[in-house]
py3Dmol code that shows the C-alpha trace and the ligand (Angstrom):
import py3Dmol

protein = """\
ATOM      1  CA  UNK A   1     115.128 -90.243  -7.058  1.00  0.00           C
ATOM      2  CA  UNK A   2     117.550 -93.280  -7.422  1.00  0.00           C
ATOM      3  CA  UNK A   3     116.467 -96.593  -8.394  1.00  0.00           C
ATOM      4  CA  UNK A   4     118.722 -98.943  -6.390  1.00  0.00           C
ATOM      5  CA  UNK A   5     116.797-102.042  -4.620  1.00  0.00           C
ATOM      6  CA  UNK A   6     113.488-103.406  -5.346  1.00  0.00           C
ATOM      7  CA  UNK A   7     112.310-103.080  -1.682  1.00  0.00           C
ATOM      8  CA  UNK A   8     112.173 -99.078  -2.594  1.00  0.00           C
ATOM      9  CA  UNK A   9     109.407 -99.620  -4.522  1.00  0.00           C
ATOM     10  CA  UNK A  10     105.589 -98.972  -3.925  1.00  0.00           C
ATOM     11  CA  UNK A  11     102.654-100.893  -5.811  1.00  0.00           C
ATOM     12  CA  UNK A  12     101.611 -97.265  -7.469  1.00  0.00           C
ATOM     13  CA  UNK A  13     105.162 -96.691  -8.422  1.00  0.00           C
ATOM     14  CA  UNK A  14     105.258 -99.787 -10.574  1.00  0.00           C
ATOM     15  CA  UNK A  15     101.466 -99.654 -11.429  1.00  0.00           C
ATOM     16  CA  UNK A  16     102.994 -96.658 -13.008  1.00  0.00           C
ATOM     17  CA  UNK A  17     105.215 -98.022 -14.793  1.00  0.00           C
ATOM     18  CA  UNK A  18     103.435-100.983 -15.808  1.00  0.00           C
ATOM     19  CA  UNK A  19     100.407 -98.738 -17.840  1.00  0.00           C
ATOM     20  CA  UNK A  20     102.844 -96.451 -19.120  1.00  0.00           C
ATOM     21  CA  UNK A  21     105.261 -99.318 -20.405  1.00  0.00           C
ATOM     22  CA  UNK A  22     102.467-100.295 -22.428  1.00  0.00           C
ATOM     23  CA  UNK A  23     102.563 -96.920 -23.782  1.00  0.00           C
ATOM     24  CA  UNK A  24     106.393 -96.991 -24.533  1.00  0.00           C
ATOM     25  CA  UNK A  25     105.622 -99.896 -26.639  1.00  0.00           C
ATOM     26  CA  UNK A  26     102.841 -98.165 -28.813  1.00  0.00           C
ATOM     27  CA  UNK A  27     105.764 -95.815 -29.375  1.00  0.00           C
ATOM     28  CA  UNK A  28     108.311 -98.111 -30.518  1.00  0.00           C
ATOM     29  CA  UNK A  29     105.992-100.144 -32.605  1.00  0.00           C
ATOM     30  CA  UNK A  30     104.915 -96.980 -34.370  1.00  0.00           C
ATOM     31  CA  UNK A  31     108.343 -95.950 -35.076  1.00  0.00           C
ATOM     32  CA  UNK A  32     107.070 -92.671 -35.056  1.00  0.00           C
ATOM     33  CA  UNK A  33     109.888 -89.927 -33.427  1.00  0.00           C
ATOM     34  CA  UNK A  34     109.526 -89.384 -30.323  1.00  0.00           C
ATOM     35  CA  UNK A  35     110.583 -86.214 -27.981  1.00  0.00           C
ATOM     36  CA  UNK A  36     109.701 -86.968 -24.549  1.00  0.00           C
ATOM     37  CA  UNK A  37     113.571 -87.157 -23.195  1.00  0.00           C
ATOM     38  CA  UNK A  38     114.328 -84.115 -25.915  1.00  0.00           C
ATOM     39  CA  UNK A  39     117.773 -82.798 -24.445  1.00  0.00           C
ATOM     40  CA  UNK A  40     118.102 -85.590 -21.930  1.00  0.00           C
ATOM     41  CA  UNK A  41     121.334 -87.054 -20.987  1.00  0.00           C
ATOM     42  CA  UNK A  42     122.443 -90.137 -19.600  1.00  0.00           C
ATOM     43  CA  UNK A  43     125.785 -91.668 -19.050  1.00  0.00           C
ATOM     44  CA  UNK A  44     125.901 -95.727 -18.462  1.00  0.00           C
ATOM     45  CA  UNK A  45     128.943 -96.824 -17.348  1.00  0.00           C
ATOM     46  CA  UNK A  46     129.101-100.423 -17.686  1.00  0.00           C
ATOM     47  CA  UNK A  47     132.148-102.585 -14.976  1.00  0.00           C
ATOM     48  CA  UNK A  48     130.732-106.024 -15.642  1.00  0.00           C
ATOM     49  CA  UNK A  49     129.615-107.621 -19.486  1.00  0.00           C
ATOM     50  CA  UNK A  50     125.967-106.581 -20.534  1.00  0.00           C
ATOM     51  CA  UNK A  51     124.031-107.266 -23.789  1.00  0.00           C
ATOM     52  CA  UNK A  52     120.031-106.591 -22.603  1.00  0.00           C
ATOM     53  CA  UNK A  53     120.506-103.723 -19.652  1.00  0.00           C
ATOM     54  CA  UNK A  54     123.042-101.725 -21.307  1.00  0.00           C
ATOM     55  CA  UNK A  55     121.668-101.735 -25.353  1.00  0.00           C
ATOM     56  CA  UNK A  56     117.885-101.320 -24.082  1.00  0.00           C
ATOM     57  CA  UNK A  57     118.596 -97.902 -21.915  1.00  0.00           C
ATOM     58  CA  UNK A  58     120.738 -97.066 -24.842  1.00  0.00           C
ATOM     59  CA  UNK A  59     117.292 -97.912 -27.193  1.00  0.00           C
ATOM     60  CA  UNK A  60     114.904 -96.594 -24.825  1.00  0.00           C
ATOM     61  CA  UNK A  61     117.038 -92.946 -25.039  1.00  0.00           C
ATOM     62  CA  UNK A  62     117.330 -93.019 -28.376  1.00  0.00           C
ATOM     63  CA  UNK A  63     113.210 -93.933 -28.899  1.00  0.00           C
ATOM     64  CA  UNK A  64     112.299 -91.095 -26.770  1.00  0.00           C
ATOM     65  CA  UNK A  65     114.520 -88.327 -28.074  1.00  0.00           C
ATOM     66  CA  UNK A  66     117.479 -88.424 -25.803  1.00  0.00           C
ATOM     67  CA  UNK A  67     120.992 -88.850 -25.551  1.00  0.00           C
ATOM     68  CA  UNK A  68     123.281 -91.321 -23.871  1.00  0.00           C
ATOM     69  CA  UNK A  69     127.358 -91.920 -23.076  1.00  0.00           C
ATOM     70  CA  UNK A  70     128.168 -95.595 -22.152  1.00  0.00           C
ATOM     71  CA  UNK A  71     131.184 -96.724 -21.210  1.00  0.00           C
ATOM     72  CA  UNK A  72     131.224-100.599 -21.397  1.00  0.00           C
ATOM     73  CA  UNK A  73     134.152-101.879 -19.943  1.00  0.00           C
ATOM     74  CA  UNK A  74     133.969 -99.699 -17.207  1.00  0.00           C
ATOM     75  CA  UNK A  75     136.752-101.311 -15.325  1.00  0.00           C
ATOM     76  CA  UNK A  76     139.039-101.484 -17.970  1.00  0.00           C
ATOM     77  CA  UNK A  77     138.352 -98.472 -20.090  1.00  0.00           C
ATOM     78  CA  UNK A  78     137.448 -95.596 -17.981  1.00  0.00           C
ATOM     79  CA  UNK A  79     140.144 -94.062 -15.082  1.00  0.00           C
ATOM     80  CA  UNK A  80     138.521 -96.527 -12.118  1.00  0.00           C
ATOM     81  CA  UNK A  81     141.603 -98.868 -14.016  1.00  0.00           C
ATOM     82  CA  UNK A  82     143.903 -96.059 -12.973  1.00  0.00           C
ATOM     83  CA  UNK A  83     142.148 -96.104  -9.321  1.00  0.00           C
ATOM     84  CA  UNK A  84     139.774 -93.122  -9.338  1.00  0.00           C
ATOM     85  CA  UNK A  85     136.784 -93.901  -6.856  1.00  0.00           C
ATOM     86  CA  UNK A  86     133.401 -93.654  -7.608  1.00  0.00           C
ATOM     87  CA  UNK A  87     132.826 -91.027  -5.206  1.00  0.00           C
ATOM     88  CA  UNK A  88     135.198 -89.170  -7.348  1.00  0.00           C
ATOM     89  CA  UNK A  89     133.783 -90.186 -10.588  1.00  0.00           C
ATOM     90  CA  UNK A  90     130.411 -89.022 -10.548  1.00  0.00           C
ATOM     91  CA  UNK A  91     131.211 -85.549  -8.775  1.00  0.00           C
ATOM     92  CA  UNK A  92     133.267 -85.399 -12.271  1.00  0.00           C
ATOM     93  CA  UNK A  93     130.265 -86.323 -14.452  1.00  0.00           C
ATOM     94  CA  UNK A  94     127.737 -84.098 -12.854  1.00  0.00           C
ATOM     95  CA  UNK A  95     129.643 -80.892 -13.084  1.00  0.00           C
ATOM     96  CA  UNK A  96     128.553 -82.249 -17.204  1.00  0.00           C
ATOM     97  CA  UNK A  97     124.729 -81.370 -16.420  1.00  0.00           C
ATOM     98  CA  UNK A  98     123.666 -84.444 -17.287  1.00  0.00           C
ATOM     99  CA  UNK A  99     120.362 -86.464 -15.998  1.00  0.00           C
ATOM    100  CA  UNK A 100     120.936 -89.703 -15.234  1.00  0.00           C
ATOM    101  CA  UNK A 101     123.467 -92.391 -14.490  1.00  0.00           C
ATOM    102  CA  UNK A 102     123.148 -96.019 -14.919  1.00  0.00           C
ATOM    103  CA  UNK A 103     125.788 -97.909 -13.332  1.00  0.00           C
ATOM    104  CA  UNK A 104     126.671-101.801 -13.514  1.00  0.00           C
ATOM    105  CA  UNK A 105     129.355-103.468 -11.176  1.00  0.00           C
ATOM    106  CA  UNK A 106     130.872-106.898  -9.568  1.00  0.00           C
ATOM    107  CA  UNK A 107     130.321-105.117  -6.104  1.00  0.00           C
ATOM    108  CA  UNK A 108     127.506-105.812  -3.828  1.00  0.00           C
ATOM    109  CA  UNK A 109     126.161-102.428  -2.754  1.00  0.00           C
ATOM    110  CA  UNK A 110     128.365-100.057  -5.488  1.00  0.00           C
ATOM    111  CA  UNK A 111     125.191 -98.952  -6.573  1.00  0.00           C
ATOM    112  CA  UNK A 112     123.606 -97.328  -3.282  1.00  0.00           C
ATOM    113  CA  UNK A 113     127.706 -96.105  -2.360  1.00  0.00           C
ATOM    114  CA  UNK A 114     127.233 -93.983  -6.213  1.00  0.00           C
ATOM    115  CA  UNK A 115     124.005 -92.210  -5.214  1.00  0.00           C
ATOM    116  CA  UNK A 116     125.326 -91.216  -1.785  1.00  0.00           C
ATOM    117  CA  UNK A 117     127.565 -89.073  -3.629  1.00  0.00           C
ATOM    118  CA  UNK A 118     125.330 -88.091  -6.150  1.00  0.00           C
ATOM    119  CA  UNK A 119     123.179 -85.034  -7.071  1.00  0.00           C
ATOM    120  CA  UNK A 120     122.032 -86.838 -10.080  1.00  0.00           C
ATOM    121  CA  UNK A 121     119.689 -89.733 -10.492  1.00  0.00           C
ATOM    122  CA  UNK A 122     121.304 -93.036 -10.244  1.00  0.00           C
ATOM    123  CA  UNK A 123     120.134 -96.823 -11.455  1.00  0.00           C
ATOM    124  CA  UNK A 124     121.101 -99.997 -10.226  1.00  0.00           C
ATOM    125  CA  UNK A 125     121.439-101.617 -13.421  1.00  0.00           C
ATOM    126  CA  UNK A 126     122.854-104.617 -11.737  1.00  0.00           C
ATOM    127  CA  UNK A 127     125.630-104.580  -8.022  1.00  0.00           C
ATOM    128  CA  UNK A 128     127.352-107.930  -7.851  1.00  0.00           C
ATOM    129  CA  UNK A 129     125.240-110.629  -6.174  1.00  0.00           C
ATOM    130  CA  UNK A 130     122.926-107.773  -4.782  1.00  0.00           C
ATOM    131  CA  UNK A 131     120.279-106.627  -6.740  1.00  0.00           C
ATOM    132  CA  UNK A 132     118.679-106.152 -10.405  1.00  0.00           C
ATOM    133  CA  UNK A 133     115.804-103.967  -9.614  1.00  0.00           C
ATOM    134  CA  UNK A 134     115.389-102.652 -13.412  1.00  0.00           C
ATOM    135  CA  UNK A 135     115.270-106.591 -14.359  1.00  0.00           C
ATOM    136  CA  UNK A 136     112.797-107.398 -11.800  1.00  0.00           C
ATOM    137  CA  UNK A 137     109.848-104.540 -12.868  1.00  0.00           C
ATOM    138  CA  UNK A 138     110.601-106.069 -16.060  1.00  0.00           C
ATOM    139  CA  UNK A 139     109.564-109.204 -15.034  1.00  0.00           C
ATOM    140  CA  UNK A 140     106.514-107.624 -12.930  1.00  0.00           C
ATOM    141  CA  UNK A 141     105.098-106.570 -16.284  1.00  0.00           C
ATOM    142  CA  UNK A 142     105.668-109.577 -18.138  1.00  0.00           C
ATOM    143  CA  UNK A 143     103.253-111.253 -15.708  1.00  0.00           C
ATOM    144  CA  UNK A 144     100.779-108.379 -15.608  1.00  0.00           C
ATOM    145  CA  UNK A 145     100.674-108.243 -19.408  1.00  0.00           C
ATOM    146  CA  UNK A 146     100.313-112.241 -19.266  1.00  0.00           C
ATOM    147  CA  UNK A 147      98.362-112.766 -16.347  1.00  0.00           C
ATOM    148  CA  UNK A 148      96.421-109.517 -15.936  1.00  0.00           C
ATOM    149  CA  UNK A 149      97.153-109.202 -12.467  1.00  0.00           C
ATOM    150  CA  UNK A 150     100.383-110.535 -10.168  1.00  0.00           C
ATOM    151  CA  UNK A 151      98.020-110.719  -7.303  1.00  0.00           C
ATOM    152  CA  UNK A 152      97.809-114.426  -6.265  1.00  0.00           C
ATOM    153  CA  UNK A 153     100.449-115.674  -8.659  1.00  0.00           C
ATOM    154  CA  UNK A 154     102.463-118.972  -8.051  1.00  0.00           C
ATOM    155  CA  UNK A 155     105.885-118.296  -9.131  1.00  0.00           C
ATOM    156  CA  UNK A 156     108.742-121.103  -8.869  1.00  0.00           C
ATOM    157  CA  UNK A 157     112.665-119.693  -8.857  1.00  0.00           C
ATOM    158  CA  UNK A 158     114.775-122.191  -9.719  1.00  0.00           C
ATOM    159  CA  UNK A 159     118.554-122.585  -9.608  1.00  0.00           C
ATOM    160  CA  UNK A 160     121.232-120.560  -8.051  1.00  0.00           C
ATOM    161  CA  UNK A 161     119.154-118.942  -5.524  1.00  0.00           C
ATOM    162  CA  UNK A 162     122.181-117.494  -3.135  1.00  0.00           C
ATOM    163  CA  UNK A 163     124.059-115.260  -5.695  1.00  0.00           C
ATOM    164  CA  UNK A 164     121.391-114.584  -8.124  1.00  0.00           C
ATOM    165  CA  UNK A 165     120.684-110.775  -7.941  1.00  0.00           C
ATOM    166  CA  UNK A 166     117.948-110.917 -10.418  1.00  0.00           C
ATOM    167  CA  UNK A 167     116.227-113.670  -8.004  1.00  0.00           C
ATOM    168  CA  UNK A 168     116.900-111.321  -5.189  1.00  0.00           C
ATOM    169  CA  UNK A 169     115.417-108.284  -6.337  1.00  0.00           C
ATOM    170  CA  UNK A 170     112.137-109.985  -7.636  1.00  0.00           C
ATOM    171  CA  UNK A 171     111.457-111.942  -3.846  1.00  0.00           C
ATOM    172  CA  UNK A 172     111.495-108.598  -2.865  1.00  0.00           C
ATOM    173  CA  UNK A 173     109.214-106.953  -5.417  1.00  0.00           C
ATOM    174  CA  UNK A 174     106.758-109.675  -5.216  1.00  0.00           C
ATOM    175  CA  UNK A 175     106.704-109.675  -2.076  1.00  0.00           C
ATOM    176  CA  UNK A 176     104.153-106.110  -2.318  1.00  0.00           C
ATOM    177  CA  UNK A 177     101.429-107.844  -3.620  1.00  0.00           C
ATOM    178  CA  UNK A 178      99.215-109.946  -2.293  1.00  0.00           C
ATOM    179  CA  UNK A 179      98.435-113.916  -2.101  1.00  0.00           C
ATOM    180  CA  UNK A 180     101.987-114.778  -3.264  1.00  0.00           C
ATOM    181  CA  UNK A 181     103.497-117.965  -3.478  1.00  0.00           C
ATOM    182  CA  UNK A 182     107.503-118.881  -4.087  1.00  0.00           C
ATOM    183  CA  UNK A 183     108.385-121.825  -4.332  1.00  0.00           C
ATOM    184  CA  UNK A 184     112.159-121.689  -4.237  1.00  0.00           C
ATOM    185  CA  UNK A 185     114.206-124.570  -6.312  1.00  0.00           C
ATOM    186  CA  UNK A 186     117.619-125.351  -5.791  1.00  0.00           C
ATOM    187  CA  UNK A 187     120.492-127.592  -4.601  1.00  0.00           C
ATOM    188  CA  UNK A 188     120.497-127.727  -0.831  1.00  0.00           C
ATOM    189  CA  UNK A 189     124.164-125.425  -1.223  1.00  0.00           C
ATOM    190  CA  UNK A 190     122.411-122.604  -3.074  1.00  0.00           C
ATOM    191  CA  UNK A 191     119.313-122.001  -1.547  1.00  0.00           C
ATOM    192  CA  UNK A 192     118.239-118.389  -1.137  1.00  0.00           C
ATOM    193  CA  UNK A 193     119.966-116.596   1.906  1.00  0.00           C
ATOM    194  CA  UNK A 194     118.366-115.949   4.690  1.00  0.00           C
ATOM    195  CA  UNK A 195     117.681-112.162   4.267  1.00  0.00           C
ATOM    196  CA  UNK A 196     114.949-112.747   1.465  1.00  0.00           C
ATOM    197  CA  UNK A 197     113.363-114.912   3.391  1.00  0.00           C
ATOM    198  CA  UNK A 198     113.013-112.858   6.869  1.00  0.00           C
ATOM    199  CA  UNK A 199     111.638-109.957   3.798  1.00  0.00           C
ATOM    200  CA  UNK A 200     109.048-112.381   2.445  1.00  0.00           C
ATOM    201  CA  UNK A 201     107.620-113.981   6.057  1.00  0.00           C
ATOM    202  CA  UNK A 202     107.537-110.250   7.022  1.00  0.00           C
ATOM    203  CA  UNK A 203     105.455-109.778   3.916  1.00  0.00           C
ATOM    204  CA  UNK A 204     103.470-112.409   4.646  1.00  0.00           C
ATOM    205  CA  UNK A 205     104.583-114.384   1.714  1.00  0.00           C
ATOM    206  CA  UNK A 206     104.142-118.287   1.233  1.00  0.00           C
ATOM    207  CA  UNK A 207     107.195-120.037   0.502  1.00  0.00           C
ATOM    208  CA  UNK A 208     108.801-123.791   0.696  1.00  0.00           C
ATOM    209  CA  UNK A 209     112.133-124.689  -0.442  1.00  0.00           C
ATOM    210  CA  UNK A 210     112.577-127.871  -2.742  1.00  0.00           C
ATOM    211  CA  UNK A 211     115.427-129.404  -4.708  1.00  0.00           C
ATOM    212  CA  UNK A 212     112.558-130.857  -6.895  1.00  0.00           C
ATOM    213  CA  UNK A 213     111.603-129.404 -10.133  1.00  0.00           C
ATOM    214  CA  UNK A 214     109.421-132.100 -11.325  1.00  0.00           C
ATOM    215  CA  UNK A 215     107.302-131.795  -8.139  1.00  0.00           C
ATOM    216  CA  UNK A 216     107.103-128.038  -8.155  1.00  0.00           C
ATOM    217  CA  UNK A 217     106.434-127.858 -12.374  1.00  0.00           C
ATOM    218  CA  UNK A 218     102.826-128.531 -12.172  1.00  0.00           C
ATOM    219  CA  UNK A 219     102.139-126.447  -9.004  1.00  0.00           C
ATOM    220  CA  UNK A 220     102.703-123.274 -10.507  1.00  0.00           C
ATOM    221  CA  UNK A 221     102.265-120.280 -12.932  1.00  0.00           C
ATOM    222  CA  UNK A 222     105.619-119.312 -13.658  1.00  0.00           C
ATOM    223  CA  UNK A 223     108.821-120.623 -13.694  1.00  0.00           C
ATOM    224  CA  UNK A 224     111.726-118.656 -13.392  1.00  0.00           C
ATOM    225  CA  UNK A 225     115.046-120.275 -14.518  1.00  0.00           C
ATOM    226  CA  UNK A 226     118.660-118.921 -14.237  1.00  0.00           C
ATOM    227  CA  UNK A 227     121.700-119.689 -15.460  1.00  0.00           C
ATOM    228  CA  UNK A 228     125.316-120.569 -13.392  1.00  0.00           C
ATOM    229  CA  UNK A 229     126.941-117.598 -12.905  1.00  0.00           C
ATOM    230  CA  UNK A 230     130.479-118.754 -14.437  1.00  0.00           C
ATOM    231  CA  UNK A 231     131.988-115.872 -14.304  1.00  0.00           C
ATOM    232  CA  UNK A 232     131.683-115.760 -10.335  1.00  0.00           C
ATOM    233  CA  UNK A 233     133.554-118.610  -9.731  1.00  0.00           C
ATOM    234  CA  UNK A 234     129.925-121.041  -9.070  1.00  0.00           C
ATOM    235  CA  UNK A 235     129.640-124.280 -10.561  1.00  0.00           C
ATOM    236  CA  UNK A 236     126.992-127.347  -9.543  1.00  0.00           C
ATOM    237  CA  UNK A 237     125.571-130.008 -11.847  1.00  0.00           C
ATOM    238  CA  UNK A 238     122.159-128.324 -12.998  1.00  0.00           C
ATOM    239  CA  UNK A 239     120.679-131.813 -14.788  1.00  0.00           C
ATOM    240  CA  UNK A 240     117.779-131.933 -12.203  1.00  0.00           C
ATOM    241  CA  UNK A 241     117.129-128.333 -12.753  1.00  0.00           C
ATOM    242  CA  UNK A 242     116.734-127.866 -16.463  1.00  0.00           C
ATOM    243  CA  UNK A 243     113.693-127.282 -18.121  1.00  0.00           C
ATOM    244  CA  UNK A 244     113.197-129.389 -21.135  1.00  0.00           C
ATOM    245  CA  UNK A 245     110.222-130.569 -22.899  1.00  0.00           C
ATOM    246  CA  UNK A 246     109.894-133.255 -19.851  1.00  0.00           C
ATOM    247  CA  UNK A 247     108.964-130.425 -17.527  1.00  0.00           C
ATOM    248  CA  UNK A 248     107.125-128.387 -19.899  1.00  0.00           C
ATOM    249  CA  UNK A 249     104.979-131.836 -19.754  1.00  0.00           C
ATOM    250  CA  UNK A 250     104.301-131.226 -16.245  1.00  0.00           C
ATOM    251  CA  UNK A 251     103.659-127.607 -16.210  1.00  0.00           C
ATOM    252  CA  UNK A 252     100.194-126.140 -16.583  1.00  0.00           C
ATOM    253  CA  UNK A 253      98.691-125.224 -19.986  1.00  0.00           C
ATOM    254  CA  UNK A 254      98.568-121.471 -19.048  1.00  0.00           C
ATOM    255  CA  UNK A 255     101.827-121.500 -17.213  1.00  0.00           C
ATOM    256  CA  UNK A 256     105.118-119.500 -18.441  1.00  0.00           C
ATOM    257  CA  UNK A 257     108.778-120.004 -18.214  1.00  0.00           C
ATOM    258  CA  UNK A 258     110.716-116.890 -17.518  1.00  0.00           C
ATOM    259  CA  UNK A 259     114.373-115.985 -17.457  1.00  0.00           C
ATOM    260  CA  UNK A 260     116.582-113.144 -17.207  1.00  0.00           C
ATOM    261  CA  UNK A 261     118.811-114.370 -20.075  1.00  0.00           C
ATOM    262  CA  UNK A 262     121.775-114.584 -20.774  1.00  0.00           C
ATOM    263  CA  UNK A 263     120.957-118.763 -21.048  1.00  0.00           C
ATOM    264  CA  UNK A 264     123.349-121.122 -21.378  1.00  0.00           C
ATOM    265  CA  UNK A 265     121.773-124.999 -21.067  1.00  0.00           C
ATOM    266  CA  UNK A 266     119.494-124.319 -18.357  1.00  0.00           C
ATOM    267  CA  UNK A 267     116.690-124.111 -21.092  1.00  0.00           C
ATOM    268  CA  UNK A 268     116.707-126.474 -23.982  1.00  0.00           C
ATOM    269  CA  UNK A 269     116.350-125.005 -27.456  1.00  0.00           C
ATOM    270  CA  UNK A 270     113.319-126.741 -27.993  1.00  0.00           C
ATOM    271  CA  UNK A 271     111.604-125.301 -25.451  1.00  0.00           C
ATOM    272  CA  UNK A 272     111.517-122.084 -27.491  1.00  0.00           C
ATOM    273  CA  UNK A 273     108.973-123.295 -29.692  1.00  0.00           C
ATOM    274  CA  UNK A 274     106.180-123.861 -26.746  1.00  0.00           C
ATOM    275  CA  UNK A 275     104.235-120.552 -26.394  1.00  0.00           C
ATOM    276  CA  UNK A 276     104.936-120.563 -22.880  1.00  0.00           C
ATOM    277  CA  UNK A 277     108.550-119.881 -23.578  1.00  0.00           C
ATOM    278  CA  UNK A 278     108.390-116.165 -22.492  1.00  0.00           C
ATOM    279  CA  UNK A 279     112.087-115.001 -21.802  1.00  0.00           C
ATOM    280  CA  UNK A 280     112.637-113.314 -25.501  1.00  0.00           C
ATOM    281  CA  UNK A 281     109.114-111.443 -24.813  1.00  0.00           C
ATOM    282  CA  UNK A 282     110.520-110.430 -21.322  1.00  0.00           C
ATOM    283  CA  UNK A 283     113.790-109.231 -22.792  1.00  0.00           C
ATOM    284  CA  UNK A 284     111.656-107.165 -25.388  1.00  0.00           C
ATOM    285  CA  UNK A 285     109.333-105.597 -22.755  1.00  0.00           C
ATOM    286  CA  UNK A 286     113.291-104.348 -21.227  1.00  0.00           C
ATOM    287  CA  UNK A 287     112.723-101.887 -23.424  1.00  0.00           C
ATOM    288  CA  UNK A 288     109.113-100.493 -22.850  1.00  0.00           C
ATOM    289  CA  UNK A 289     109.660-100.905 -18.936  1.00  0.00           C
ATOM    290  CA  UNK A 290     113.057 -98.793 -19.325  1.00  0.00           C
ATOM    291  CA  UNK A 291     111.670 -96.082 -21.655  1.00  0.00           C
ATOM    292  CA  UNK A 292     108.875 -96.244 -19.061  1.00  0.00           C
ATOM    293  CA  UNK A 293     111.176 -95.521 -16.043  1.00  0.00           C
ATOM    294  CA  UNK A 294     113.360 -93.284 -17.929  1.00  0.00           C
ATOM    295  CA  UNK A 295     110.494 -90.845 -18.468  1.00  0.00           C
ATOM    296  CA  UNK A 296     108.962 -91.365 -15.171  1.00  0.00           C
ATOM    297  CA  UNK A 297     112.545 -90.027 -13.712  1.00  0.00           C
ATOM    298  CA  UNK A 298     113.692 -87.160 -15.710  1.00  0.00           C
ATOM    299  CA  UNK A 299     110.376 -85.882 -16.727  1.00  0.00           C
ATOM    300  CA  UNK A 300     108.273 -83.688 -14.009  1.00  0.00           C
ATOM    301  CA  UNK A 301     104.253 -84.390 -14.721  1.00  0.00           C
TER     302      UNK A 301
END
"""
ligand_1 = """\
8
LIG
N 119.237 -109.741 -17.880
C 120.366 -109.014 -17.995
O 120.721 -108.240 -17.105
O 121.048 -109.196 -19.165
P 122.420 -108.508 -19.525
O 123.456 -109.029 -18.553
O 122.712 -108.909 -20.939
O 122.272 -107.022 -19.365
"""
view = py3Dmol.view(width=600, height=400)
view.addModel(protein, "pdb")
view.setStyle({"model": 0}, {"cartoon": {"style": "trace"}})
view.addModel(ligand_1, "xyz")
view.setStyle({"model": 1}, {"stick": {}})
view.zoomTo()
view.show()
């Protein structure tokens, strides 16, 4: 099984994942050893910068008893700098007998081109503007733990919406359960493309498109900032899309505000001090949902 794109994805499969991420984290907070990935390898091999994805499969190998390779740098560091192709690559690392590969890279789709050359399980841990599907059941269960349920759940996105793979993969993930509502929150240049939203009127989905923050804040359960994306070459003026303690004014009592992280200014610092700031909770539960899907790959029930 490769984990590649969000719309691969059943309910039971992240049900799964959900109940035994909750598990994973009664593990780590025990800090008792664990051997459930005992003899388990995994190479990461790491083309574009990563602090969360990379460090937690690292963690969630080392909680459960396994062992991992990473190669940050990727582009620089290994022999793709001396033009090797990927193909090539990972016929190389699974004559090593390892177990699973975890791959990060600028290009839309490198993922999905790795596993159709591969006899070993591959994970999308992030393809250029593609998809994030690792980041998205992450923030699947930070709602269910929240919420209780995701069923019904008013969700604004708000930002870059057309090159945000994180965005992309969680339209898609939400749009398996039921009663959903998007409300997608950008400037008119960056709204979401056009693929997501054939996916989530298929799906049967609610959505509306607004440049308006203020207007959407106190609609919904969750908001779900993101950052410019630099390092691709975007740039906007984000002032009517930051959350500061004016919108947190707006926004429900109960209501959270989520974000993949890295942040830059998209999120005040005060905001961290409101108990709905959830993103450092989400980045935590990284760990517990990785551990989760680690074990759910490599280890037959
Ligand atoms: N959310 C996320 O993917 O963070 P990193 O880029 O630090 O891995």
């Amino acid at each position: 099984m490769h984990i590649i794109d969000t719309r691969q994805f059943s309910r039971e499969f992240m049900d799964k994942i959900f109940v035994l991420a909750e598990k994973m984290r009664q593990i780590v907070l025990s800090r008792q050893p664990s051997i459930i990935l005992k003899n388990k390898k995994m190479i990461a091999l790491f083309h574009e910068p990563s602090t969360r994805t990379r460090l937690s499969f690292e963690m969630a190998m080392s909680y459960l008893g396994g062992h991992f390779f990473s190669t940050p740098n990727a582009s620089e560091s290994s022999s793709a700098s001396k033009g090797e192709t990927v193909e090539d690559t990972i016929k190389v690392l699974q004559g090593y007998a390892l177990d699973v590969i975890v791959l990060r890279h600028h290009e839309d789709g490198f993922a999905a081109r790795a596993a159709q050359a591969s006899l070993v399980p591959i994970i999308n841990a992030g393809d250029g503007k593609n998809q994030h599907p690792t980041q998205a059941l992450i923030d699947l269960y930070t709602m269910q733990e929240k919420f209780g349920k995701i069923d019904g759940l008013r969700v604004a996105m708000v930002g870059d919406l057309a090159h945000y793979r994180s965005i992309r993969s969680l339209c898609f993930a939400l749009a398996k359960f039921k009663k959903i509502t998007i409300y997608l929150v950008s400037p008119v240049s960056f709204r979401i493309k056009d693929d997501v939203k054939n996916y989530l009127t298929k799906h049967e989905v609610w959505f509306l498109e607004s440049d308006n923050l203020q207007k959407v804040a106190p609609l919904v359960d969750v908001i779900y900032q993101t950052r410019i994306q630099k390092e691709r070459g975007i740039h906007f003026d984000n002032t009517d899309f930051m959350i500061n303690k004016k919108i947190l004014s707006l926004m429900k009592k109960e209501a959270i505000v989520m974000h993949p992280l890295p942040r830059v200014d998209e999120i005040s610092l005060d905001v961290d001090e409101d108990p709905r700031a959830y993103y450092f909770k989400q980045a935590e539960n990284g760990l517990y949902v990785r551990m989760a899907l680690l074990k759910t790959m490599l280890v037959r029930e």
